[in-house]
C-alpha positions as CSV (number, residue, x, y, z in Angstrom):
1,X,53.5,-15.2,4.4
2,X,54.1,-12.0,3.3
3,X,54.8,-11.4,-0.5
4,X,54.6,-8.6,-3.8
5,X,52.9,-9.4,-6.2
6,X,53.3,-7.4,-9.7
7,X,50.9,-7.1,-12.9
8,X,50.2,-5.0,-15.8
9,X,53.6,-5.6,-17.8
10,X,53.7,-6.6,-21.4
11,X,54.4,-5.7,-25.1
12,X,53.7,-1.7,-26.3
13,X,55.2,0.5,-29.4
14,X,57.3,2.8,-28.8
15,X,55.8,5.9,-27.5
16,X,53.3,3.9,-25.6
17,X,52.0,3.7,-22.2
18,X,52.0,1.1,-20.1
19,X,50.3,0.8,-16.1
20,X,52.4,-1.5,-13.6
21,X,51.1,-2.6,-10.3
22,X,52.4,-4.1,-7.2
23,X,50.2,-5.1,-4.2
24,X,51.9,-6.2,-0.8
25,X,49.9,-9.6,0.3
26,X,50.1,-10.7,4.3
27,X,49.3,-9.6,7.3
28,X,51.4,-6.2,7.0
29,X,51.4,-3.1,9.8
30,X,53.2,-1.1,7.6
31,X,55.2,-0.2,4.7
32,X,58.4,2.2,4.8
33,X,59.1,2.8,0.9
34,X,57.7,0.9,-2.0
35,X,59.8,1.1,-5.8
36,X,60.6,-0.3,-8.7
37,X,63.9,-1.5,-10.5
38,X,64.5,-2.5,-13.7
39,X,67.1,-5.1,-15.2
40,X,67.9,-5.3,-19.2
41,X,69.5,-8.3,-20.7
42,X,73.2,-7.7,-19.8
43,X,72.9,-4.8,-17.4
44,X,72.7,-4.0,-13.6
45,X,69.1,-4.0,-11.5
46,X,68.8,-0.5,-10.9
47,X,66.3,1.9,-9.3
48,X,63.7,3.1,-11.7
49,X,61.3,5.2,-9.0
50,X,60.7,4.8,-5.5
51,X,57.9,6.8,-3.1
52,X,58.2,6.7,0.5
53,X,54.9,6.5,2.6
54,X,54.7,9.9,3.2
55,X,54.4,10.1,-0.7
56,X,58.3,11.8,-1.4
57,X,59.2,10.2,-4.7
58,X,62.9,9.8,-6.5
59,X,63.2,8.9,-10.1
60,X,66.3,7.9,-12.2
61,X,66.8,10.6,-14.4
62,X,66.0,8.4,-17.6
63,X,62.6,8.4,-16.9
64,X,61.9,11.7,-15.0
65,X,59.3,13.3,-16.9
66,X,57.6,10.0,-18.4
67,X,57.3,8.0,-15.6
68,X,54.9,8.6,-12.3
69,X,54.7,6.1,-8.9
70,X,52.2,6.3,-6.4
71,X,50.8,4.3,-4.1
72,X,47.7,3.6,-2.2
73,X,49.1,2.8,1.9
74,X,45.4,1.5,2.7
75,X,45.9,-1.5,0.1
76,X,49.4,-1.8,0.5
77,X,49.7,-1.3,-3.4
78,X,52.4,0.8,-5.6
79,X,51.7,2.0,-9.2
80,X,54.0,2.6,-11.6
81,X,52.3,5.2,-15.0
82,X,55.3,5.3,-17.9
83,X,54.3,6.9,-20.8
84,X,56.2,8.3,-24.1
85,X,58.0,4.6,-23.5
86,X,61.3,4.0,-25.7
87,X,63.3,0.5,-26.2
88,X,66.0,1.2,-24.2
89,X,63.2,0.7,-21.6
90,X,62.8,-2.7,-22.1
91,X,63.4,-4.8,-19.2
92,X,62.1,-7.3,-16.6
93,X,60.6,-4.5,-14.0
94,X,60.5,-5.4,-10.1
95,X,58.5,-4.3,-7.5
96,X,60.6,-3.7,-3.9
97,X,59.7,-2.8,-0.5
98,X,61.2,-1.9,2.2
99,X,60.4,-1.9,5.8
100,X,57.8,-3.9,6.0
101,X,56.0,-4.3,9.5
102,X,54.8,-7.9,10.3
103,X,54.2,-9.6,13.7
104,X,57.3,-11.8,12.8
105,X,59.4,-8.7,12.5
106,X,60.3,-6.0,9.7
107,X,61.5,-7.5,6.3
108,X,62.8,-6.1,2.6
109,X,61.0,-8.0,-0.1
110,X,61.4,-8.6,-3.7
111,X,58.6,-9.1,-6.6
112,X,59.0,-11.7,-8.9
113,X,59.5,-9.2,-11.8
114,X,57.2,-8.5,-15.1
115,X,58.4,-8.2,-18.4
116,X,57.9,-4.8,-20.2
117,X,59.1,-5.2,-23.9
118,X,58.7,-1.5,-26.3
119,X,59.1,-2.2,-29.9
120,X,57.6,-2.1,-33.1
């Protein structure tokens, strides 16, 4: 069974950094795009960053500048970097990916989410 799973959120001051992680688990051929979404109490998931696997990367344009993904294809892992990290970041962060090659087919997957929490 194929599954995301996410580490590395938590509780940071503002102006903090923080390190998320996401590693694809399974017997997996391949991965199209990996990203991450965010959803704050009351909002809309949205798309926080997202890197394809040739490494092209797209960023909401609240984080551009503070926030870096990347991913390592050979361990099927995505990373999110956020630094300078403000409250209205706050939220329950998940991991997607999309196109992901099994024997049983290709499938779209969701992490379970972690929550990241910036205040003082």
């Amino acid at each position: 069974q194929v599954q995301l799973v996410e580490s590395g959120g938590g509780l940071v001051q503002p102006g903090g950094s923080l390190r998320l992680s996401c590693a694809a688990s399974g017997s997996i051929f391949s991965i199209s795009a990996m990203g991450w979404y965010r959803q704050a109490p009351g909002k809309q998931r949205e798309l926080v960053a997202a890197i394809a696997s040739g490494g092209s990367t797209n960023y909401a344009d609240s984080v551009k500048g503070r926030f870096t993904i990347s991913r390592d294809n050979a361990k099927n892992t995505v990373y999110l970097q956020m630094n300078s990290l403000k409250p209205e970041d706050t939220a329950v962060y998940y991991c997607r990916a999309e196109g992901v090659a099994t024997a049983k087919g290709v499938q779209y997957l969701w992490g379970r989410g972690t929550q990241v929490t910036v205040s003082s």
